[in-house]
N, C-alpha and C positions, 0 to 999 in steps of 0.2 A: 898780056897784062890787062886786065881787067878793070872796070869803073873806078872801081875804089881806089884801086892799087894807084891806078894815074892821077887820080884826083890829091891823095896824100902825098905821092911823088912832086904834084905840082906847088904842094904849100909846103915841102921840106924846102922845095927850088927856089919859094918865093920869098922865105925864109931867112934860106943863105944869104941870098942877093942883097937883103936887107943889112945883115951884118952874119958875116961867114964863123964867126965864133957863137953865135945864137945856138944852144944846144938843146935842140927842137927836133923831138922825133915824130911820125906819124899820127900817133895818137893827141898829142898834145898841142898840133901845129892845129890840126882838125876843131881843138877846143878853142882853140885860141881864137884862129878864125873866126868860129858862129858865136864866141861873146862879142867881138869887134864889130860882126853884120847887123847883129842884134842892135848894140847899143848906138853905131851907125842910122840903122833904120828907124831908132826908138828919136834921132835927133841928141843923144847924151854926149857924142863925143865932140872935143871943141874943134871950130870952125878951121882954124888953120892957127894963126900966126903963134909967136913965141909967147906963151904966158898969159896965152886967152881965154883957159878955159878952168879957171876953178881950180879948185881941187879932185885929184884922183885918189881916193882912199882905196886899197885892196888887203881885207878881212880876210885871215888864212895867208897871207904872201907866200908863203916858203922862202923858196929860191925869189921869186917875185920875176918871171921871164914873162908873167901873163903882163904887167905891168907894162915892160918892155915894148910885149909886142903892141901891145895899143898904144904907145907911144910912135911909135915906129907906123902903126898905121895910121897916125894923125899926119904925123910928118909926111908920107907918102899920097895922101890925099892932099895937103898941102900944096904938095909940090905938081901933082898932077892940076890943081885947079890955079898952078902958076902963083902960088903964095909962098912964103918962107917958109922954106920945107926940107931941110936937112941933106943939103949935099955935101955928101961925103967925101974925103981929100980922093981917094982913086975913084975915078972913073964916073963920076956922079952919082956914085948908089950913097944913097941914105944909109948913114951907122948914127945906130944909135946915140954914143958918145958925143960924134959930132955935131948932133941933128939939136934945134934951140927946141928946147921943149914945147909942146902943148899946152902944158897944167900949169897954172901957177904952184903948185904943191902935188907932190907924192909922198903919198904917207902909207907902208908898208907895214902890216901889223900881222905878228903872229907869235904864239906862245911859247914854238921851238925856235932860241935864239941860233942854236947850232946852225941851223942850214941858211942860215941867211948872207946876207951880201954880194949872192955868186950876180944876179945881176946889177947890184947898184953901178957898178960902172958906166954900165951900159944907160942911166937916168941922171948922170951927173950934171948933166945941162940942166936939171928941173931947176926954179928959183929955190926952191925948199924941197930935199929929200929927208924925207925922218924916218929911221924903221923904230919902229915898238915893239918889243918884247915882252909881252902880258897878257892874259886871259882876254879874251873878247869880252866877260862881261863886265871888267875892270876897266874898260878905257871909256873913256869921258870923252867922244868925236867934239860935243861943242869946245868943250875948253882946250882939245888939242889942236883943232882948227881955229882959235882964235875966235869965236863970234858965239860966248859966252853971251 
């Protein structure tokens, strides 16, 4: 097995552990990943506790598992730096579900309403989840986020 191979092997694993219904393959675990390192590095994603950091708005959601996973990876940083950090009922892994959110707000926006909801479950702890179903150049962030 090879670099890659082990590398994507090891983020489907880190994946599972997170929450074992996460349906995160290879390619998407990989994406997932370097937006969380990214916006980690950038200083954007919140610090730890329950409903400390803002708002998370995601443009295109789909399914919305990218939403997910940075949630999941708040929560796991969280709990690595010994803060409120989503342990989960088995065995101390963080699930999403269980885990108190990050954001004060998840707002999931995208114009095919079909695919949507497969992760909301998995954000229910956010204080406010809203998906929007509408053109990206039809939504108004100020007035949906409240700070008109």
């Amino acid at each position: 097995m090879g670099h890659k191979e082990r590398r994507r092997a090891a983020l489907r694993a880190k994946a599972r552990a997170w929450d074992p219904m996460l349906p995160v393959d290879g390619k998407h675990a990989r994406q997932h990943a370097a937006v969380a390192a990214l916006l980690a590095r950038r200083g954007l994603l919140p610090p730890g506790g329950p409903g400390e950091g803002g708002a998370l708005v995601e443009l295109g959601a789909g399914k919305g598992y990218l939403s997910a996973w940075l949630v999941l990876e708040c929560c796991l940083a969280a709990r690595a730096a010994g803060g409120a950090g989503g342990e989960g009922a088995e065995g101390g892994a963080p699930a999403a579900a269980a885990a108190p959110a990050p954001f004060g707000a998840i707002v999931l926006i995208d114009a095919a309403g079909h695919l949507g909801r497969k992760a909301d479950r998995r954000l229910r702890a956010a204080p406010r989840l809203e998906r929007v179903t509408a053109d990206l150049r039809d939504v108004d962030l100020a007035r949906l986020l409240g700070s008109d």
